[in-house]
Each structure stands twice: as C-alpha cells, then as structure tokens.
N, C-alpha and C positions, 0 to 999 in steps of 0.2 A: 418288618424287614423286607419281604418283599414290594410295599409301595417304593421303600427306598432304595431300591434295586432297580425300580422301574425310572427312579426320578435321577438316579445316578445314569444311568443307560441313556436318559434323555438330555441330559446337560452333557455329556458327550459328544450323543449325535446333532445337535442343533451346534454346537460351538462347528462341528466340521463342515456342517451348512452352513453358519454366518462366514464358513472363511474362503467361501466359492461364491458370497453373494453378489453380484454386480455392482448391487449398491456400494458394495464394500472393496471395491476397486476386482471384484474376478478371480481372475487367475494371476493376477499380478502375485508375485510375492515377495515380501520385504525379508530381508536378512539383514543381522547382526553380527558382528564382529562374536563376544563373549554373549551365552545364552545357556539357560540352565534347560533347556526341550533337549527332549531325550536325542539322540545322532538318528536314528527314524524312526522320526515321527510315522506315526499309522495312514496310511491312506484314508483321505476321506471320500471317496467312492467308495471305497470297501467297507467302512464304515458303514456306511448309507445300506448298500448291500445287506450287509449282516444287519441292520435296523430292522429294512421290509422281510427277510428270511422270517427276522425273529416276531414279527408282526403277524405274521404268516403260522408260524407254529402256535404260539397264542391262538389264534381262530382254531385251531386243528387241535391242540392239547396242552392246555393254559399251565398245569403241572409242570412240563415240558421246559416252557419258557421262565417260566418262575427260575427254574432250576439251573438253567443258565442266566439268567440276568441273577442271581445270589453268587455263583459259580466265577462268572467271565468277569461282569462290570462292578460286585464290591468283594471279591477275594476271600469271600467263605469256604472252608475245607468241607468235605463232604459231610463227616463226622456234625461239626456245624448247621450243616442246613438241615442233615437230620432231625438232629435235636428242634429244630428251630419249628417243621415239620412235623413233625412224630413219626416218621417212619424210621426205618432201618439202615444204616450208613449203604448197604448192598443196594436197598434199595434204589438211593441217591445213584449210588454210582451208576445204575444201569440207566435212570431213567438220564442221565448225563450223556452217556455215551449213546444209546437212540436221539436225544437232540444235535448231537453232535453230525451221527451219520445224516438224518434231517436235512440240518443244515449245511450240512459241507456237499448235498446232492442239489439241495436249491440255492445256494449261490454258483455250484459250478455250472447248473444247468442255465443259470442267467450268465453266465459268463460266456458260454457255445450258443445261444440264441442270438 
C-alpha cells in the first residue's frame, strides 16, 4: 500500500508538471465549454510545494510521509492504515498530525522566503 501511495502521489505531481511544461504550450490554458474537472482545480505550484515538503520529511522521518501519502493522496482512514501498519489508530493519528504541523511550517516557510 504504501508503494502505491507513493506511485499515486507521483502520477499527480508529474500530471501538474506536464501541464506548466513549455513544451506543452506553458502557461497557456485551454478551457471548455462543459468539463467534468472539479470548479478548482488544485494549484500546481502548490502541488509541487507539498511534493518537495513531502520529499523532505521522507529524508527526515519516512514513517511520517508514509502516513500522509496513505492519508492525503489514496484516502485511507486512520483506522486503515493502522491496520495496514500494525500500530494503533492513536498512533496513526498523532504521527499525522506532527506531518502535518511539519509540513504546513515547510511550505509556509518556502512561501516567506
């Protein structure tokens, strides 16, 4: 589960990269009339952002990122990755909420730099 946490997380951030590619016409953007894309779409800077953040906690506490990339990018309940884990739903939740504070101080911190 979590390779495919990893590989889900990756077909995201590369799709918001191919769509800023130059080769790929840039910052141009095409619109449609009728379109089933959610009314907003995610930024993909931000994307990108929370990509190196989460690249970043990986090197620092691979646990950590595991637990968001199960969490964020394929929608498992804590209960779930427990299990999936072996630890303790508590435990999930906590070590969630430290990746969270993590990264919501290293992206804001890239954002005031």
């Amino acid at each position: 589960m979590g390779y495919a946490a990893r590989v889900m997380r990756g077909v995201i951030i590369d799709h918001a990269r191919s769509k800023h590619a130059l080769k790929r016409g840039g910052k141009i953007e095409i619109t449609a009339i009728d379109t089933d894309v959610a009314d907003s779409p995610a930024d993909e800077g931000e994307l990108l952002r929370i990509s190196e953040a989460l690249d970043e906690l990986a090197r620092v506490d691979a646990a950590l990122s595991q637990v968001v990339d199960l969490k964020f990018f394929c929608g498992f309940s804590f209960a779930e990755i427990a299990a999936m884990r072996g630890v303790s739903e508590r435990t999930v939740q906590r070590q969630w909420e430290k990746a969270r504070i993590y990264l919501h101080r290293n992206i804001r911190g890239d954002l005031l730099s």
